[in-house]
C-alpha positions in Angstrom: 0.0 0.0 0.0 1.8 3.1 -1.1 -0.6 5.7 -0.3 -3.6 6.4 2.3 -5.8 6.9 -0.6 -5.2 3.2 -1.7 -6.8 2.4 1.8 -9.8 4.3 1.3 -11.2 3.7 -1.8 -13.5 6.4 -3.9 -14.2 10.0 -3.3 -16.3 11.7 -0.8 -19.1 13.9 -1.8 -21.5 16.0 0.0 -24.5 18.9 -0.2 -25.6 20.9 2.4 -29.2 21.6 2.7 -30.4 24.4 4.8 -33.7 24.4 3.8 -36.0 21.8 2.5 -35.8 20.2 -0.9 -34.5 16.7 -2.2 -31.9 14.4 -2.6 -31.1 11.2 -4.9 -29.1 9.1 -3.4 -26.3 7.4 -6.2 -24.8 4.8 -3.7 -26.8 2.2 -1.2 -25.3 4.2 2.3 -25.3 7.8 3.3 -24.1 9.8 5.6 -26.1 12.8 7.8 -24.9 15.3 9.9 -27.9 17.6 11.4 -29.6 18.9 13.8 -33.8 20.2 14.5 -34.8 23.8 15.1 -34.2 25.1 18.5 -36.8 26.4 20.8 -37.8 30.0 21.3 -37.0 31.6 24.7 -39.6 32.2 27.2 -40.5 35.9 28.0 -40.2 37.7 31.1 -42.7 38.4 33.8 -44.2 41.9 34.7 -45.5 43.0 37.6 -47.1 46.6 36.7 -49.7 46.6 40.1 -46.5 47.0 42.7 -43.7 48.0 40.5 -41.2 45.2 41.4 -40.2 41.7 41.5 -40.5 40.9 37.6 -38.8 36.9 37.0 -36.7 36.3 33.8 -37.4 33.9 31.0 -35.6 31.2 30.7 -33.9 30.5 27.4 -35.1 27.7 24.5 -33.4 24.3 24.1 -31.3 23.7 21.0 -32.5 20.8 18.6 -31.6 17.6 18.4 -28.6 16.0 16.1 -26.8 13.3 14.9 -23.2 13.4 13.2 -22.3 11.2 10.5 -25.2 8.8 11.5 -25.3 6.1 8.8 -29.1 5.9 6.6 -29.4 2.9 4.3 -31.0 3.7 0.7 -32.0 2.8 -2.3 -30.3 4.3 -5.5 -32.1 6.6 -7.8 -34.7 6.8 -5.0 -35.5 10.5 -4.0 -35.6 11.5 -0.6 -37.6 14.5 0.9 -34.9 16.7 3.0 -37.1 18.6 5.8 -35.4 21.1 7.6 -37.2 22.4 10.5 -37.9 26.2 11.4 -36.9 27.4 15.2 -39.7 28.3 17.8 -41.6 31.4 18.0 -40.0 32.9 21.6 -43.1 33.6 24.3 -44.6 36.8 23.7 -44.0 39.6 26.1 -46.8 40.6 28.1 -47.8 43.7 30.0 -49.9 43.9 33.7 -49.1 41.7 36.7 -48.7 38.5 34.7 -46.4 35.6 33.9 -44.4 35.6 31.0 -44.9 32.9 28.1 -43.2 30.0 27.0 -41.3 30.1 24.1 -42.8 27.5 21.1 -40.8 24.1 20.1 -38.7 24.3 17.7 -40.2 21.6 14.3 -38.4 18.2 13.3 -35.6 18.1 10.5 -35.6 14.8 8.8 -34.2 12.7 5.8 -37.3 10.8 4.4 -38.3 8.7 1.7 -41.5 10.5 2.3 -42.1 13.7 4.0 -45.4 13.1 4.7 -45.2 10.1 6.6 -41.8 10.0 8.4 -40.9 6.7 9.6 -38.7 7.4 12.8 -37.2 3.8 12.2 -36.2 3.6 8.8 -35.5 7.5 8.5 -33.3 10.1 10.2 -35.6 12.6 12.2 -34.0 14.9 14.4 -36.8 16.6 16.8 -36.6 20.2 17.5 -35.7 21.5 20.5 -38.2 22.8 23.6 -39.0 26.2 24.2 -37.9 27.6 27.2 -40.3 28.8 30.0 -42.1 32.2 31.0 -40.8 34.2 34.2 -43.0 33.4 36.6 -45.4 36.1 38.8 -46.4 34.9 42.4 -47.1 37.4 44.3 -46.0 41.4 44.9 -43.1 40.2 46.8 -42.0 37.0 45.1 -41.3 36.3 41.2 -39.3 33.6 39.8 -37.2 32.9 36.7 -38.9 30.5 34.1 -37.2 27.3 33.7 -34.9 26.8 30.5 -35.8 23.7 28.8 -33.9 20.7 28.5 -31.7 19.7 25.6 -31.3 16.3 24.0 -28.7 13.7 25.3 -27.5 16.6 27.8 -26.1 19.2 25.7 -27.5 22.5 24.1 -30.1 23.1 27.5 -31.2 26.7 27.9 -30.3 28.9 30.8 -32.8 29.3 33.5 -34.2 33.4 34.1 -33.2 34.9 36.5 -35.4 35.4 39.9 -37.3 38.7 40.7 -37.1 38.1 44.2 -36.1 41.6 46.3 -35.2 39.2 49.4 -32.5 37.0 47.6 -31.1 39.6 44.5 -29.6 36.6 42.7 -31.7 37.4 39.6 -28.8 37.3 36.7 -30.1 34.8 33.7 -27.7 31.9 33.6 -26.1 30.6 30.6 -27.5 28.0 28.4 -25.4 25.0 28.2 -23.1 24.3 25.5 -24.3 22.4 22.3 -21.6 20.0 20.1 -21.2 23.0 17.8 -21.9 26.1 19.8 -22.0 27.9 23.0 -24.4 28.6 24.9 -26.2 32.1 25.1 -24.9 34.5 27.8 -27.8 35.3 30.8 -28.9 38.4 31.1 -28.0 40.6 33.8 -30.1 41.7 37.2 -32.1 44.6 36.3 -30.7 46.8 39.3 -31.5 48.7 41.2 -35.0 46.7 41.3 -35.7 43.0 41.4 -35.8 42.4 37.6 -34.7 39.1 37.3 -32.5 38.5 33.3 -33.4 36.1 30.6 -31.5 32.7 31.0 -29.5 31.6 27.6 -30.4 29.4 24.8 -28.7 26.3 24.2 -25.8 25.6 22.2 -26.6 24.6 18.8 -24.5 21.8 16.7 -23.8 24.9 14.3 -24.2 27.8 16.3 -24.5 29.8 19.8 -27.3 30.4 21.6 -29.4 33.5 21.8 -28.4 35.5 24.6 -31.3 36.5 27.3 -31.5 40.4 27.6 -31.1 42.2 30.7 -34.0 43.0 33.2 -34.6 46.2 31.3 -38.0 44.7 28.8 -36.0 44.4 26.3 -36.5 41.4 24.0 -34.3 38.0 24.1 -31.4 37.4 21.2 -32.8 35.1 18.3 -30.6 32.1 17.7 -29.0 32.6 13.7 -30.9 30.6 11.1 -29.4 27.0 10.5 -27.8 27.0 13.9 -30.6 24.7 15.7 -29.7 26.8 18.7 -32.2 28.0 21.6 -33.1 31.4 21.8 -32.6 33.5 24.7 -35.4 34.6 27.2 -36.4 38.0 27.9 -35.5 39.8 31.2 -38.5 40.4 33.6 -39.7 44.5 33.6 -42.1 46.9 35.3 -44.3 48.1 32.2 -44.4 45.8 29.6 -41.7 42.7 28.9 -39.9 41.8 25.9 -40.3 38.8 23.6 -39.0 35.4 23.9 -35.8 35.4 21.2 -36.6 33.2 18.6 -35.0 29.6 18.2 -32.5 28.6 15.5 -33.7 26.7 12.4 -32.3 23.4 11.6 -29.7 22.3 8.8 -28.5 19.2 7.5 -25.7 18.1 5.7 -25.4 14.7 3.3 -22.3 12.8 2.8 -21.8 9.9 0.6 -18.6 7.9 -1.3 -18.7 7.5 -5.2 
């Protein structure tokens, strides 16, 4: 053997898909790195009636993935490529309310047929959760929503930050790294009142997670398109809070050996 390509044997190809359409497969295996949408970020809580203690939102998981996961087919077969859209983040809201969850992010797939995915024979990648709305208790006790949970442990968003006068802990925390990406940065404590920050979104396999805004109503940081990351919550506020950031859509790419 006098080279390395002696040991492997024909040429790699590959097409990247980042949003839906089709592929026909020339050889019998191929290979699919990808990921699903990532969830929107929750929004924060407001607390117009006394002025204070608003919680954060958390932030919106990133999407599931798979990397170089083998998919038997059949030549000259086509195959619906679906690649899913990130979640809507929660909406804000305005009055003594809790925020909103942010939406779940939608399946990406490689399917014989789009309209009946078969999760055994196919490759479907499931979007990831939205995070959850700040939550409103009472004049003197608001909490950070929850961030949502990633897939296999990675990409989870960053929990909001508490509205809580007595304990003043309320900075977002940061989502939790993805394979690809990092995780969004938590927004910080709306000083000098209880205004708890938006928690991070996820880590997506191709991108960072949407940072969660500061406890000043401003909106949550959108995940970029294709990233499959989370968005970022929205920090809790007095008058009205600011939306959810919006979760990263999915992306898939196709290898194969000719």
């Amino acid at each position: 053997m006098s080279s390395l390509s002696d040991f492997f044997r024909g040429s790699p190809k590959a097409q990247a898909f980042t949003s839906t359409g089709t592929f026909t497969p020339t050889t019998e295996v191929i290979y699919i790195t990808g990921c699903g949408g990532g969830g929107g970020g929750g929004s924060g809580s407001d607390n117009s009636g006394a002025g204070d203690e608003c919680g954060g939102g958390g932030g919106g998981a990133a999407g599931a993935f798979c990397i170089r996961r083998p998919m038997k087919v059949t030549p000259g077969v086509e195959l619906d490529v679906v690649i899913g859209s990130g979640g809507a983040g929660g909406t804000g809201v305005s009055g003594t309310v809790s925020g909103n969850n942010g939406t779940t992010g939608n399946q990406s797939a490689v399917a014989v047929d789009s309209g009946a995915i078969n999760p055994v024979t196919d490759c479907v990648l499931s979007g990831g959760q939205g995070g959850y709305g700040g939550i409103y208790v009472s004049p003197t006790a608001a909490t950070g929503g929850l961030g949502a949970t990633g897939a296999g442990g990675y990409g989870s968003g960053g929990a909001g930050g508490s509205g809580f006068a007595a304990v003043l802990t309320g900075n977002g925390t940061r989502g939790v790294p993805g394979m690809g990406g990092a995780g969004g940065a938590g927004g910080a404590f709306g000083a000098p009142h209880p205004y708890g920050g938006g928690g991070g979104g996820g880590g997506g396999l191709f991108g960072p997670g949407g940072a969660g805004s500061d406890g000043t109503g401003a909106a949550g940081t959108a995940a970029a398109a294709n990233s499959g990351a989370g968005g970022g919550g929205s920090g809790g506020f007095v008058t009205t809070s600011g939306a959810g950031g919006a979760g990263g859509s999915g992306a898939i790419l196709i290898e194969w050996i000719v």
